[in-house]
Structure formats: structure tokens, C-alpha cells
SEFI-625365 format. One record per residue (C-alpha): residue number from 1; z, y, x. Coordinates in Angstrom, 2 decimals. Example, Ala and Ser with C-alpha at 12.3 -4.5 7.8 and 13.67 -1.06 7.14 Angstrom:
% residues 2
+-----+---------+---------+---------+
! seq !      c3 !      c2 !      c1 !
+-----+---------+---------+---------+
!   1 !    7.80 !   -4.50 !   12.30 !
!   2 !    7.14 !   -1.06 !   13.67 !
+-----+---------+---------+---------+
% end
This chain:
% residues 228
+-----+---------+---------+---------+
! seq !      c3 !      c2 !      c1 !
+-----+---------+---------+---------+
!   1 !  -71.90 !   10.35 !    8.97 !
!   2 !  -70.29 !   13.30 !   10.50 !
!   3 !  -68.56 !   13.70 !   14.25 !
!   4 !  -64.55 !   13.13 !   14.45 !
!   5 !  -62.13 !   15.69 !   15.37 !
!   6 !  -62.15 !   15.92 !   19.30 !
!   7 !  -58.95 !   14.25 !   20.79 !
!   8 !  -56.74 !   16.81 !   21.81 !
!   9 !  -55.63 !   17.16 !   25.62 !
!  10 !  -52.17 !   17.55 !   26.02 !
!  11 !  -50.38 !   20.18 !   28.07 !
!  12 !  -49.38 !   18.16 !   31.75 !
!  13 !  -44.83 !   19.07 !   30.48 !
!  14 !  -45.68 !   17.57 !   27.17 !
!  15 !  -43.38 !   14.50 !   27.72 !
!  16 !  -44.90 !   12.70 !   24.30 !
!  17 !  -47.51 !   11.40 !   26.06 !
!  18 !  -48.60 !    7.72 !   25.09 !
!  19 !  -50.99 !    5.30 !   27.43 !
!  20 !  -54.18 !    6.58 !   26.12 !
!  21 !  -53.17 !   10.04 !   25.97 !
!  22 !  -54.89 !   12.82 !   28.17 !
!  23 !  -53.37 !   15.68 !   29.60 !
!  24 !  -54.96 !   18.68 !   30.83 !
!  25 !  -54.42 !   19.50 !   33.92 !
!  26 !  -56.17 !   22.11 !   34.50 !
!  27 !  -54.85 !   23.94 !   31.16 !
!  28 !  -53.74 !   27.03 !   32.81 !
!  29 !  -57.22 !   28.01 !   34.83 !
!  30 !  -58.43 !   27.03 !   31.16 !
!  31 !  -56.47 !   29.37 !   29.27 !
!  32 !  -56.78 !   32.29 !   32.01 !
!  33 !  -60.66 !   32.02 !   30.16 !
!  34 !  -58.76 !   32.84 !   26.57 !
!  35 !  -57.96 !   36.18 !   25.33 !
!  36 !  -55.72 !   35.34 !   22.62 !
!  37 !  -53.78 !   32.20 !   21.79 !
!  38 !  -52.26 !   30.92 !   18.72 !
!  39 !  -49.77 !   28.39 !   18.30 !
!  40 !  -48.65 !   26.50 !   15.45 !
!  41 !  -46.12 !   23.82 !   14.58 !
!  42 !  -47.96 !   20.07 !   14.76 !
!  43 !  -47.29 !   18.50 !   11.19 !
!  44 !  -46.70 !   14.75 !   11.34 !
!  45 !  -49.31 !   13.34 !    8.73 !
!  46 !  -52.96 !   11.93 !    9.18 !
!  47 !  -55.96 !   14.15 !   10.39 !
!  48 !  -58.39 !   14.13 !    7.54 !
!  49 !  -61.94 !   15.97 !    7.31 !
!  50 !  -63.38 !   17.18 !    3.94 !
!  51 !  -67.10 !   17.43 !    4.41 !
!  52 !  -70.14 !   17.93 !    1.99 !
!  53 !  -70.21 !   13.86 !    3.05 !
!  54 !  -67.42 !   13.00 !    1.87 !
!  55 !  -63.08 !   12.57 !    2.93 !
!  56 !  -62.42 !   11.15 !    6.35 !
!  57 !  -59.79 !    9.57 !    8.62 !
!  58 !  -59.47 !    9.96 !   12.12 !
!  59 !  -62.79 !    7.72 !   12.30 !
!  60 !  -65.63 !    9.13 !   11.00 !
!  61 !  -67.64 !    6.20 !   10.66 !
!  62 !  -67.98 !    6.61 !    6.96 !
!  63 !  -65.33 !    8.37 !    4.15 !
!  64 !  -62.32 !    7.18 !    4.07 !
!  65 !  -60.97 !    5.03 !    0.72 !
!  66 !  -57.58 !    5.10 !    1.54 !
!  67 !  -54.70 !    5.11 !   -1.44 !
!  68 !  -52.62 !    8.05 !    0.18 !
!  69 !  -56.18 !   10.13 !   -0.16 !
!  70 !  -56.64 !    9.60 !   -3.16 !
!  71 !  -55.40 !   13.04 !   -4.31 !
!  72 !  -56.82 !   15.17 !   -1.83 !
!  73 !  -60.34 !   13.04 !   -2.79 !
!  74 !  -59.91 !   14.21 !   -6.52 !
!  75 !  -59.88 !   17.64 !   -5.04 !
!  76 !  -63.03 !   17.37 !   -2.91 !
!  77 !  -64.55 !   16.39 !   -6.03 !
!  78 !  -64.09 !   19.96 !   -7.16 !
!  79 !  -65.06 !   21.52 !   -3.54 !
!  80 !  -68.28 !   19.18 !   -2.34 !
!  81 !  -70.61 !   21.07 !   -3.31 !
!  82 !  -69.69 !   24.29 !   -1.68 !
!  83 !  -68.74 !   22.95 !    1.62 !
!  84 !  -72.47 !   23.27 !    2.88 !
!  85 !  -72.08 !   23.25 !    6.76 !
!  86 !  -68.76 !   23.96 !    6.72 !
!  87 !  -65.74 !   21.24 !    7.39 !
!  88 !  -62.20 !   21.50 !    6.96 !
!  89 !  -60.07 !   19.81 !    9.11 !
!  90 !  -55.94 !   19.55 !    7.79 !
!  91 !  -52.94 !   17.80 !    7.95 !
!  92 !  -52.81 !   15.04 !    5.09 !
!  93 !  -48.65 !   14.63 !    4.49 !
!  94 !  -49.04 !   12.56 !    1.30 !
!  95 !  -47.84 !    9.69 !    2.92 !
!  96 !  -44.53 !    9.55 !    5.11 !
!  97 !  -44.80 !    8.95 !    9.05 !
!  98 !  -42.23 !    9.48 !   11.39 !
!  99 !  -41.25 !   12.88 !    9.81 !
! 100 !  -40.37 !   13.52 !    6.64 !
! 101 !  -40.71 !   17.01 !    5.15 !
! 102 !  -37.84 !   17.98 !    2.69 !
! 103 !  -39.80 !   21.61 !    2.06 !
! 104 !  -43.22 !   21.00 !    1.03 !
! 105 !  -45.13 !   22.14 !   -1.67 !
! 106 !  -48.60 !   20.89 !   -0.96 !
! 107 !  -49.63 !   17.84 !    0.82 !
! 108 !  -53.08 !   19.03 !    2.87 !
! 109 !  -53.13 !   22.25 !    5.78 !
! 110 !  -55.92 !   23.12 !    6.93 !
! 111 !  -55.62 !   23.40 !   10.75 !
! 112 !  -59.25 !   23.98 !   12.00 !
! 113 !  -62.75 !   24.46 !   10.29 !
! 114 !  -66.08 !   23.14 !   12.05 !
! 115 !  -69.62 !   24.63 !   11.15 !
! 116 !  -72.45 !   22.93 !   12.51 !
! 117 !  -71.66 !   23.05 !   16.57 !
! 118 !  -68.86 !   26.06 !   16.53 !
! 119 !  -65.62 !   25.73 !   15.92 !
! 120 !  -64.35 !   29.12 !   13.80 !
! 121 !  -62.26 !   31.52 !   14.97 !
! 122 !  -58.46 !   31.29 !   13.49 !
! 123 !  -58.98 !   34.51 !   11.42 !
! 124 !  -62.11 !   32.10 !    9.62 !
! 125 !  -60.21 !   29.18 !    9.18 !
! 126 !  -57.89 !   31.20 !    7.23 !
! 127 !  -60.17 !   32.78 !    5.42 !
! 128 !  -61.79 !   28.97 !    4.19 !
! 129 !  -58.46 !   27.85 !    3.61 !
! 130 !  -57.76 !   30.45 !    1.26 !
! 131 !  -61.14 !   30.12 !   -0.52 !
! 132 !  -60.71 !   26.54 !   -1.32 !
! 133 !  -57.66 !   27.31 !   -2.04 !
! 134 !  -55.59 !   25.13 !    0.80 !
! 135 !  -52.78 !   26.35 !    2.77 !
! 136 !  -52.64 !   26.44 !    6.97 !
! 137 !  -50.43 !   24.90 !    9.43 !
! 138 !  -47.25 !   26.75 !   10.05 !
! 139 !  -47.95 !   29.54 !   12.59 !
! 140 !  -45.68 !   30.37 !   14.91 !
! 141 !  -46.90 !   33.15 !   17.65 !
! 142 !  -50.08 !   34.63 !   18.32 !
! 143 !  -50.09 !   36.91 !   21.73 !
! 144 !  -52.96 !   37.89 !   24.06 !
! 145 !  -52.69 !   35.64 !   26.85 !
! 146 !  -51.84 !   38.52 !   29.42 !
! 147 !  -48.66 !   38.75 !   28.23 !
! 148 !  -47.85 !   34.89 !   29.35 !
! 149 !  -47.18 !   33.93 !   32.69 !
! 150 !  -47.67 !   30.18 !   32.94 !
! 151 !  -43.59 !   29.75 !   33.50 !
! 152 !  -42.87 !   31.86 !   30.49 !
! 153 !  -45.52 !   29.75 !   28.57 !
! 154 !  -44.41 !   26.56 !   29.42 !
! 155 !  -40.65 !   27.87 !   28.06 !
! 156 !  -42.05 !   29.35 !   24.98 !
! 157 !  -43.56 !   26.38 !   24.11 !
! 158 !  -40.76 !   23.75 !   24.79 !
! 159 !  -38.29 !   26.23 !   22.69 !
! 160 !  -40.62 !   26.32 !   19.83 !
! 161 !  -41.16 !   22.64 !   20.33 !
! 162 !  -36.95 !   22.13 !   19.81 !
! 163 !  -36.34 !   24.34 !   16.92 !
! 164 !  -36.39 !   22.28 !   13.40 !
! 165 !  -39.63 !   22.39 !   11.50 !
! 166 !  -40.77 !   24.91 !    9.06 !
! 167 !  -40.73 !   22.36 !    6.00 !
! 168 !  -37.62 !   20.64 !    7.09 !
! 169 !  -37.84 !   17.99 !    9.20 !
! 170 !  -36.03 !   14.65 !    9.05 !
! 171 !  -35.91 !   11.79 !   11.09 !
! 172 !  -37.25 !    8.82 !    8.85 !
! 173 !  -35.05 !    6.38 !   11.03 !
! 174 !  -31.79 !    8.07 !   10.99 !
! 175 !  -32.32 !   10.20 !    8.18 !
! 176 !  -30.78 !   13.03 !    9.98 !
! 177 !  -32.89 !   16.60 !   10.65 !
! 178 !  -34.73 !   16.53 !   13.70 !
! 179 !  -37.16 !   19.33 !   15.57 !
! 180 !  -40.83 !   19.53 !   14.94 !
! 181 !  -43.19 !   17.32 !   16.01 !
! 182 !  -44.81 !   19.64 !   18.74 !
! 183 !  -47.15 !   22.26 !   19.10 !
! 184 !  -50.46 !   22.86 !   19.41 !
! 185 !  -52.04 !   26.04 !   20.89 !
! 186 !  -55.39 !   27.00 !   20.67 !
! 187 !  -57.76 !   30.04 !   21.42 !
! 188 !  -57.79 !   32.26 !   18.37 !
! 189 !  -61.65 !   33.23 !   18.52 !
! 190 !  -64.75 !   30.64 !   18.32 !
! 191 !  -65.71 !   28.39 !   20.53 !
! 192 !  -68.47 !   25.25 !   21.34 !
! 193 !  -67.45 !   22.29 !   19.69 !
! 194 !  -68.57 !   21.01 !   23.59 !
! 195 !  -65.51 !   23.10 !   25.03 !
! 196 !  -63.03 !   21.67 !   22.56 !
! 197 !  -60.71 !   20.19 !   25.55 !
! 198 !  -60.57 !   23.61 !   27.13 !
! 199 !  -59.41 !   25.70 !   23.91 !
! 200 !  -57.17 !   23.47 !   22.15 !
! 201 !  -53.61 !   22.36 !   23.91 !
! 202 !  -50.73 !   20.01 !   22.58 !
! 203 !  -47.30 !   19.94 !   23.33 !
! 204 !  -45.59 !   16.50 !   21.49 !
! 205 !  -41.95 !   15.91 !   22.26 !
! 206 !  -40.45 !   12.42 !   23.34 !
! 207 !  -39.98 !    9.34 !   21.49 !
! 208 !  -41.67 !   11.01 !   18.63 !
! 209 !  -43.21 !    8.61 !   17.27 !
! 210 !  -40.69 !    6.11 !   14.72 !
! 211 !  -43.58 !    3.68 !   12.53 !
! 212 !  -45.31 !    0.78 !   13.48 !
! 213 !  -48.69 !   -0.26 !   14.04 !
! 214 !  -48.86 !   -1.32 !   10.36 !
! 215 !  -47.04 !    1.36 !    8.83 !
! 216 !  -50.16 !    1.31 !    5.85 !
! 217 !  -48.87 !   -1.74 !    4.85 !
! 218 !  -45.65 !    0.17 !    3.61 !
! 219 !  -45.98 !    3.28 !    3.32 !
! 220 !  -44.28 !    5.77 !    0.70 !
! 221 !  -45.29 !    9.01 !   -0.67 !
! 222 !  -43.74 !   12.66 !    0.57 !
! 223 !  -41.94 !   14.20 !   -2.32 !
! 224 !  -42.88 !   17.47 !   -3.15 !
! 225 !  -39.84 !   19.81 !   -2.57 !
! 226 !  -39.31 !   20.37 !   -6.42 !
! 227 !  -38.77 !   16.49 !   -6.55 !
! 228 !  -35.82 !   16.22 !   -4.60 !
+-----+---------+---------+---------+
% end
């Protein structure tokens, strides 16, 4: 019913890296193509895509029914049917992973927005957050990319990777605060949704991930920060 987000290469020092990962290589001769990067923190929750078809998962086979969607599907309801072409893509944190966020006041951030086969400029995808009324990922740095050299890039983004995370990140096994997730970096303008893999980077830290395979089967809802 609608194409799934495009799996997101990481960068060849990100040392999160699972089996069926891929790493890009190449990401440098990639981002020597980009005139301005942004990067911004990578919140640990489940990708979900609100459409004018409907809420979806990671699969996009058909809309997703899932209890810990439930809430953002009440607010689609409202939205539907003045998506059109356009599709937000956002972090759903309503239900607990292997982070758990201390300082959060909504549950959904939008992170990229797809119309028809573009992907919009950062500037746009804050500008359709905003107008249906959904905050954006944390962002961290946005800097023309002559200012990196590709040693003072890689640094920048393993520093950013080790600070704690902007809605206070804890450790779901130890309970103690932890650093984010990682970070993603991506080319601030528009691009092909063909060229994805060469505009979008990942940086994931080690042993980041805590839950099982069957975390669904137990899962617990993020408390807002004026619950705790």
C-alpha cells in the first residue's frame, strides 16, 4: 500500500552494527556530493509512517494495528485527509525499547517527510511537522560540509554519539542514564527517494540494543515527563 522507509546505511566507525546491517563505505565520496548536512540524535522507538493510507510499521505491507499505535492512530484520524501525497515519517516512543526517555512530552517526531518520489528538504519536514502539529527529532548541528574534514567528522560524530540524550536517556537494564542511541546525518536539501543510501548516514553505538526478539509480548508504555 505504500513503499517502507529505505534502510539506512551506516557510517563504516559505527561499531552498532548487527549481521544484516549495511555500512557505507563509500560515505565520504558520498557526502563530498552534499552541501549541507544535518545531524540529529537517533530516538530509540519504532519507525512509523502516517500516510493518506493509513499508520504503518517498519513493513508497509498494509497499516499497522498495533496497541502501542493506537494513540498516534486516533490522531491520523484527525490528519488523513490532508496528508494528500505527503508522508510523515517519526519516531513512535509510546512503547519502551532499550531506552527509556525520562524528558518527553510527546510520543511521535517526525524525522523525514516523503512526497511522491522526493524526499523534502529538512527546512520542509519542519515545516509539515509543525503544520500537523508534531514535533522533530532532536537536532544537534547543521554545517556546510566544507567545513568537515572526514577526521573531524568522524570525531564530531562519535562525541555527539557519547553525550546523554536530549530527553534523558536511561538504560532499561540497569536503570542507570546512558548516552544516546546514535546519530543520524543526512543532507539538509531534497533528494530522489532512489539516492536515499547516499544522503542519509547512521552512527549507532555498541551493545545498544537491550530487548528481545519478543519484546511486543511485554512491552510497557513511556511515561510522559509530567508522570514521573
Amino acid at each position: 500500500m505504500s513503499e517502507k522507509y529505505g534502510r539506512t546505511y551506516h557510517y563504516p566507525f559505527s561499531p552498532g552494527t548487527t549481521s544484516d546491517d549495511r555500512i557505507n563505505r563509500d560515505y565520504w565520496e558520498d557526502i563530498q556530493k552534499i552541501k549541507e548536512l544535518v545531524h540529529t540524535e537517533k530516538l530509540d522507538g519504532e519507525n512509523n509512517c502516517l500516510s493518506a493510507s493509513g499508520v504503518f510499521a517498519r513493513s508497509h505491507a498494509a497499516p499497522t494495528e498495533s496497541p502501542w499505535t493506537l494513540a498516534l492512530r486516533q490522531r491520523w484520524e484527525l490528519i488523513k485527509n490532508d496528508l494528500g501525497d505527503i508522508e510523515l515519517f517519526g519516531e513512535n516512543l509510546y512503547a519502551v525499547h532499550s531506552i527509556e526517555y525520562k524528558r518527553l512530552e510527546e510520543y511521535y517526531y517526525v524525522f523525514a517527510v516523503r512526497c511522491q518520489d522526493k524526499w523534502l528538504s529538512w527546512e520542509e519536514v519542519k515545516f509539515y511537522a509543525s503544520l500537523f502539529d508534531f514535533p522533530v527529532v532532536p537536532e544537534i548541528c547543521m554545517q556546510p560540509v566544507s567545513h568537515y574534514t572526514e577526521e573531524t567528522l568522524r570525531e564530531q560524530v562519535i562525541a555527539w554519539s557519547q553525550l546523554p540524550g536530549v530527553f534523558d536517556s536511561y538504560d532499561t537494564i540497569s536503570g542507570q542514564p546512558c548516552s544516546r542511541e546514535g546519530i543520524v546525518s543526512r543532507n539538509t536539501g531534497e533528494y530522489a527517494v532512489t539516492d536515499f543510501a547516499r544522503n542519509v548516514f547512521k552512527y549507532v553505538r555498541k551493545g545498544h540494543v537491550k530487548t528481545g526478539t519478543h519484546w511486543t509480548r511485554n512491552w510497557k508504555r513511556t511515561k510522559l515527563i509530567w508522570e514521573l
